[in-house]
N, C-alpha and C positions, 0 to 999 in steps of 0.2 A: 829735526826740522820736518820729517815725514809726515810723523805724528800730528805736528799742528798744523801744517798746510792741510793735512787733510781734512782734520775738522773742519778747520777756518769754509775750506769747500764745501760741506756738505756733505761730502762720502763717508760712507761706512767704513770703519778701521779693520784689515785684514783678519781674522782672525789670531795669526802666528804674532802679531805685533800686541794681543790683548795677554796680560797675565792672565792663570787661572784663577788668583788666587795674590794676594798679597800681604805678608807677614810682617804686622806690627809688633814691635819689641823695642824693650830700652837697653839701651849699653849698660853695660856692666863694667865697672873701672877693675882693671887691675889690681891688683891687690901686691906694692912691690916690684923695686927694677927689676927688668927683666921676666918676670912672674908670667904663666900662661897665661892664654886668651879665653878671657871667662864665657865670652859668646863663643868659643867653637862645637860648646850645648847647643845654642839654640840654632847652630849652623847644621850641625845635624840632625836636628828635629825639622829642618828646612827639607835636607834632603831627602829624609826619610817621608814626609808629607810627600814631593815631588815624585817620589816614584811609586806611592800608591795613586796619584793620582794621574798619573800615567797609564797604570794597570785598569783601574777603573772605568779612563773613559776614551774617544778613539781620537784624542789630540793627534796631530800627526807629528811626523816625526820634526824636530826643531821648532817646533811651537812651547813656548813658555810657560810650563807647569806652573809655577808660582814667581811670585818677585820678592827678594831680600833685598834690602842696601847694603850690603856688607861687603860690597866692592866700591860704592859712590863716596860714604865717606866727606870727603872735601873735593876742591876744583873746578872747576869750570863746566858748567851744566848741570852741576848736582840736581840744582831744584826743579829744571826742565825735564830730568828724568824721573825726579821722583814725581812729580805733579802728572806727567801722562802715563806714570804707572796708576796713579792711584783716581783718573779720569778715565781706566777703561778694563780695569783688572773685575772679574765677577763676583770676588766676595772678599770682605775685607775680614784677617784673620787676628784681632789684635793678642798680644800674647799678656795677662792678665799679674799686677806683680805690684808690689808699693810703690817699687822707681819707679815703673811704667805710669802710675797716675803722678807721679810727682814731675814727668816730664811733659815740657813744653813740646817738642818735636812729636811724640804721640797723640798729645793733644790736637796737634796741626793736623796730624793723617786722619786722626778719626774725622777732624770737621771738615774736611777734604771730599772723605768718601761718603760721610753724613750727608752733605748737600745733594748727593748724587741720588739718594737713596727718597729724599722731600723730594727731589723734582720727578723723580719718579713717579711716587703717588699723586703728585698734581697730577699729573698729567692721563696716568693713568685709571685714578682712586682706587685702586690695589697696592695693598700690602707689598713693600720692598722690604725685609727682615733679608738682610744680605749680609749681614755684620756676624761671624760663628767665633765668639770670643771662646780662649784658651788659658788653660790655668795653668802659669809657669813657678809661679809662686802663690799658695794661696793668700786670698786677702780677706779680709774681714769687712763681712755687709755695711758697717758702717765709716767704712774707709774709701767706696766708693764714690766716685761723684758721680751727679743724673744722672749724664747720657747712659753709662755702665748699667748705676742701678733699675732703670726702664726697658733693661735688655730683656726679654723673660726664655730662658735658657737653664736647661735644667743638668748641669755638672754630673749627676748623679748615675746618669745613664754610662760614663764612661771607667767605673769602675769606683769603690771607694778607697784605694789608694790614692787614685788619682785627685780625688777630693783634698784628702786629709794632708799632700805631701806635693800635689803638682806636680808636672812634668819635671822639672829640674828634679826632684828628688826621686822621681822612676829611672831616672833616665843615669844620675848618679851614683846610685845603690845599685851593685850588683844582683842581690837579693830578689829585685824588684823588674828584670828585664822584660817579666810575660807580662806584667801589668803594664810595665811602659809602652811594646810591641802594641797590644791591645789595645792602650787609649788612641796611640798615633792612629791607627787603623781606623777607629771608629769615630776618630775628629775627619779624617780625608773622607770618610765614608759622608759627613754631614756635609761637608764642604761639597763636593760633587753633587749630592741632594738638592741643597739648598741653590746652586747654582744652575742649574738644570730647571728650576724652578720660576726660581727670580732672575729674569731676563733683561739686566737693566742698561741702558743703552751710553755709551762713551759720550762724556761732554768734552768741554774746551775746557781744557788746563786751569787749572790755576794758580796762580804767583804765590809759591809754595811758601816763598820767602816773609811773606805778610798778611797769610789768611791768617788770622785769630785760632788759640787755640779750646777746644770744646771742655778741657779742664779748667775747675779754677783750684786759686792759691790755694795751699793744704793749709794755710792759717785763716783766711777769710768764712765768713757767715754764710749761711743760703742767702740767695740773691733772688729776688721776684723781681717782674715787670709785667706791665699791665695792656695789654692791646685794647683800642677800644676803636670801633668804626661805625663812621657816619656817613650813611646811606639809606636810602629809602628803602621799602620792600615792595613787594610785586603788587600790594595791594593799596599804595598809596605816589605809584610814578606821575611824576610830569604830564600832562593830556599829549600821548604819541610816542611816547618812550618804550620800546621793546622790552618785555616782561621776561626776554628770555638768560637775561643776565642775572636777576634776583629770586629770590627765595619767600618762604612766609615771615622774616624778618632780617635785620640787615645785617646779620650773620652769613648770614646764606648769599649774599651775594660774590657774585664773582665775574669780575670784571673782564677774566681773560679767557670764558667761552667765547668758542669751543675748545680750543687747547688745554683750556684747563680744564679739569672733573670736579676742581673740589673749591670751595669757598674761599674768598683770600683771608678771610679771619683763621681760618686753623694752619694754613698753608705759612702766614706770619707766626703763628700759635708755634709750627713745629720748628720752624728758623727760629726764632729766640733762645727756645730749648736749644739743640744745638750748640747754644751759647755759654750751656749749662745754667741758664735760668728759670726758676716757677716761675710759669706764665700761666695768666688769665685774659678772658679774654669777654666783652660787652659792648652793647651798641649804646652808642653817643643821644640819642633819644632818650634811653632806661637811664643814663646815669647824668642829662645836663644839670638837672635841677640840685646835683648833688657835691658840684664843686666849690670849693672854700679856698681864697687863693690866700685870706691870710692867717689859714694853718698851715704848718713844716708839712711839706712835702712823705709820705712816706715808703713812697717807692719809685720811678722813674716808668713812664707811659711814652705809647705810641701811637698816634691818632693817624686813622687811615680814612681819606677824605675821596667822599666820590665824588666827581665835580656837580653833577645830577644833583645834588644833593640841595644846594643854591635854590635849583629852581622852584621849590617848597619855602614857602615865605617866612611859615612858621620854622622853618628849621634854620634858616636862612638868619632868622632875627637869635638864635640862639646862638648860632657860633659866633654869630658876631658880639653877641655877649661874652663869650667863653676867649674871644681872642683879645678882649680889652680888659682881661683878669691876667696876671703876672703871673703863669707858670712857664718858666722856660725848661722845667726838667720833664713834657712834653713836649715830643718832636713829631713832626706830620712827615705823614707819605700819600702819595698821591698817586696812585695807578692809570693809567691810560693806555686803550688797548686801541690801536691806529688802525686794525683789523676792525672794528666795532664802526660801521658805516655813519649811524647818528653821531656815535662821538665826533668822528671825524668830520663833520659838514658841522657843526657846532662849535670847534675845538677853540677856537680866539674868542669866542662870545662866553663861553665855560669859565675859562681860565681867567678873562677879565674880572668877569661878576664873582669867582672864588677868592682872586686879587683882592678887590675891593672889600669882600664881607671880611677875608682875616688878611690882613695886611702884616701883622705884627706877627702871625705866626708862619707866614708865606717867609717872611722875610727872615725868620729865624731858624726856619727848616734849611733856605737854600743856603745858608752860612755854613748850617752843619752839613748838608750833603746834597749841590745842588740838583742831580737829576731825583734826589727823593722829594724836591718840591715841584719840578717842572713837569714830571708825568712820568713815571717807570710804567716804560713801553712792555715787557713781557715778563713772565716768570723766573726766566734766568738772572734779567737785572735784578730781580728784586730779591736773589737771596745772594746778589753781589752788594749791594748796597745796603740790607740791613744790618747786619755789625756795624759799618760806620753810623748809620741812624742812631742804633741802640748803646753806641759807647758813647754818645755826644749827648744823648739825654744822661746816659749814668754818671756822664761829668756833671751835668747843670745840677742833677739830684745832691751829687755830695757837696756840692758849694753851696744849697739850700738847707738841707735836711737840719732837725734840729742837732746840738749839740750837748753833749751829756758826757759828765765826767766818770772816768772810771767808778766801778765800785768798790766802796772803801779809801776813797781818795780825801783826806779832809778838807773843809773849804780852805782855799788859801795854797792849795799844795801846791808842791812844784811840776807835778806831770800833766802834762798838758791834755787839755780835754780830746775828746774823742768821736766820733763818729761812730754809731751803735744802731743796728736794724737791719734788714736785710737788705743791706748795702755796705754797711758799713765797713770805711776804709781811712788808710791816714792819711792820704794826701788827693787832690784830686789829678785825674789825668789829663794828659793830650789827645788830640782826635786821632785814628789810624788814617796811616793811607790807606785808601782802598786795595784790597792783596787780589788784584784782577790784571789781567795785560790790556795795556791802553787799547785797543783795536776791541774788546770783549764786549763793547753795546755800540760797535761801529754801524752794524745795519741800522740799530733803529733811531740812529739820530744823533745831535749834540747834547740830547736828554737822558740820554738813554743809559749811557756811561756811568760810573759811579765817578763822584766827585769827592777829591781831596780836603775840601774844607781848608778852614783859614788856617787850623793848626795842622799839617801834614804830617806823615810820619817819618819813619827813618831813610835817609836818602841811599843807604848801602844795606845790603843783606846782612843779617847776625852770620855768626861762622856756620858751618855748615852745620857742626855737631856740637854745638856751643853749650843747649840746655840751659839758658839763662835767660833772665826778660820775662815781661809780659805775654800774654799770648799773642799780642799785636807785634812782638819786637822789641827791639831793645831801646828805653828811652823814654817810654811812655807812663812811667812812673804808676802803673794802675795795676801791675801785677799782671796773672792772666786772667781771661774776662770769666764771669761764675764764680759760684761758691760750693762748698760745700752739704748742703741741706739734704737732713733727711728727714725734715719735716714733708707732710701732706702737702700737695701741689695746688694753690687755692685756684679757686673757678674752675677746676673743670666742668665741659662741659659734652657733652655727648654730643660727635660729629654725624651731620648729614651724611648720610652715603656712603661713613668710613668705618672698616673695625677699630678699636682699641688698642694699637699697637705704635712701639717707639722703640726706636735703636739708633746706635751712635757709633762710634769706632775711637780708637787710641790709638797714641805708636810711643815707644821709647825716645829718653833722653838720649843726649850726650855725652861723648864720654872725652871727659880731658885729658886723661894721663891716656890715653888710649893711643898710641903709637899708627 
């Protein structure tokens, strides 16, 4: 309760209450009644991290070298402790293994500490590479999902046992103790580096129990989505509209200067990702002339709407074209910075004349997530609210998309068609709840919140170490959100202002027979 009163305030969290350091890993089931505890490996690769990093830097004494779960388990506050460990800890240490990506609860921590690490770079357009993955078991490049494979971390420096055999198998071979010793040493050594470096600031918790998790299904396809925003550019505003929000196109705009540094198109760009999605990303200008509402759908989009945008006649006469064409696997979001003096002396004349030009698509945005149609007030809401955005488009998607029978099926057969593409899924899903605490967009309104949508999610938490479900939870029939692709990531597009760089985080599953 410390912990979040403090944030909720505004104060800085004590140092001795931050981990240094947080280790993600998947359980390990048993093996047999009564059988050892197959994690009391990776509980000693815990402690042996803990006391070089102790040695290394001048923590003081009873300040928390790193955080395991290995006491939380089940109970009452599990996900209150694990959420403000993984909201204020410096570097997230996933431990790298085939259960660890086949787990849902890894997936959670990485998207947990992921968001920390985007709001980072808004805010500051510097590099937050804060994620120093660990190889426990190695895994094979193509067994990876995104977030993992966008890490760029070179294994190689820590010795080539440790490649060929991972920690567990240094650590297990006697043979192999100097190499073991050696790698530990030189992962704390990175870890301290890298923290020291990357300075990234504690947020507000989050509802550990229903963030989405940044892996997808190990049977599902790569999954794309498409960002596309419509907004002017600095060379074609409103007569009196401040230029200092935009860019030389409507890429480049960004809504939530000064706070923010970097554009809301890649800032969306790198939330999706997260989601373990290839994302692209274009301005609603370059691409109006090029929608066909009655061909199949063949990815699910997200249209980011700046209300300025209205005030341009000509642009004005095309969304309103664009919103009386039948795509509903297009969800809109709508950013509004209350900070932004014009906006705000404008703000009921904006959002009527937005009302008016898309009606159909106003109104099918705030179904699926009412403050992503009413104006997301800052940065923080908006990487609380798009997963729910982007799993309500990926529902409309698969209820549209064409349908195609397996192959090799003859006409006639009995196995039912299929859903095929980078989406493709067998059934479609329900909407998440939003995985935030009710009070998390309290300052900036009744908008500002992420909304539940008409189909909510689960009303109780999965077990603590359950490892089952969706990434949303349990219930929501859609698996967990992403896929697997190791396909080229289409549209890139080279950022204003930013290097080239992407990281993600994991944590291990559950483990059932797990006493």
């Amino acid at each position: 309760m410390f912990l979040r009163s403090h944030l909720r305030d505004g104060g800085r969290v004590p140092a001795s209450v931050q981990p240094y350091f947080f280790l993600s890993y998947a359980h390990t089931p048993r093996f047999g009644a009564g059988g050892p505890d197959p994690d009391m490996w990776v509980e000693r690769l815990f402690r042996d991290l803990c006391s070089h990093v102790m040695a290394l830097t001048n923590l003081p004494a009873g300040a928390e070298a790193g955080f395991m779960d290995r006491e939380i388990r089940s109970g009452e506050g599990w996900s209150e402790r694990l959420g403000a460990a993984l909201a204020t800890c410096r570097v997230f240490v996933p431990l790298f293994s085939p259960r660890y990506f086949a787990s849902e609860m890894c997936g959670k921590e990485w998207f947990a500490f992921a968001q920390r690490t985007i709001q980072h770079e808004a805010l500051s357009n510097q590099p937050a590479e804060a994620i120093v993955p660990a190889l426990w078991v190695p895994v094979p490049a193509s067994q990876l999902p995104l977030p993992a494979e966008r890490l760029q971390f070179n294994h190689n420096t820590f010795g080539e046992r440790y490649v060929t055999d991972g920690l567990y198998g240094l650590i297990k071979l006697r043979g192999y103790a100097e190499q073991y010793e050696s790698a530990v040493y030189e992962l704390a050594k990175r870890i301290v580096r890298v923290a020291e470096t990357v300075r990234l600031d504690p947020i507000r918790p989050l509802d550990y129990r229903l963030v989405p998790s940044a892996f997808g299904s190990p049977s599902s396809t790569a999954r794309t989505l498409h960002v596309t925003v419509a907004a002017a550019s600095r060379h074609d505003l409103p007569e009196g509209r401040s230029p200092e929000y935009y860019g030389d196109s409507a890429l480049e705009w960004n809504p939530y200067h000064p706070v923010s540094q970097r554009p809301i198109a890649y800032v969306a760009e790198d939330l999706v990702r997260n989601l373990n999605y290839q994302t692209s990303v274009g301005s609603f200008d370059d691409e109006a002339g090029h929608f066909d509402s009655k061909q199949p759908p063949t990815r699910p989009e997200i249209l980011i709407v700046d209300r300025w945008a209205v005030e341009d006649e000509q642009r004005r006469a095309r969304l309103a074209a664009f919103d009386q064409e039948s795509r509903p696997w297009i969800n809109v979001v709508v950013p509004w910075n209350r900070y932004d003096h014009q906006s705000r002396a404008k703000e009921n004349e904006l959002a009527h004349r937005l009302e008016d030009t898309m009606p159909v698509k106003m109104s099918q945005g705030r179904a699926a997530c009412r403050a992503a149609a009413n104006g997301v007030a800052n940065m923080e809401t908006l990487g609380q609210i798009l997963p729910q955005v982007v799993e309500a488009a990926a529902q409309q998607f698969l209820r549209h998309a064409q349908v195609y029978p397996p192959a090799g099926t003859p006409a006639g057969g009995s196995e039912r068609p299929r859903l095929i593409g980078p989406m493709g899924m067998n059934s479609p899903p329900t909407v998440p709840s939003a995985p935030f605490p009710p009070d998390a967009g309290a300052e900036t309104g009744s908008d500002a919140g992420p909304d539940t949508g008409p189909a909510g999610g689960p009303d109780t938490a999965p077990d603590a170490r359950a490892g089952r479900g969706s990434g949303f939870g349990p219930g929501t029939g859609f698996g967990r959100l992403g896929g697997h692709g190791r396909a080229g990531e289409p549209g890139r597009t080279d950022r204003p202002g930013r290097p080239d760089h992407h990281k993600d985080n994991d944590r291990g599953d559950a483990d059932d027979s797990e006493s």
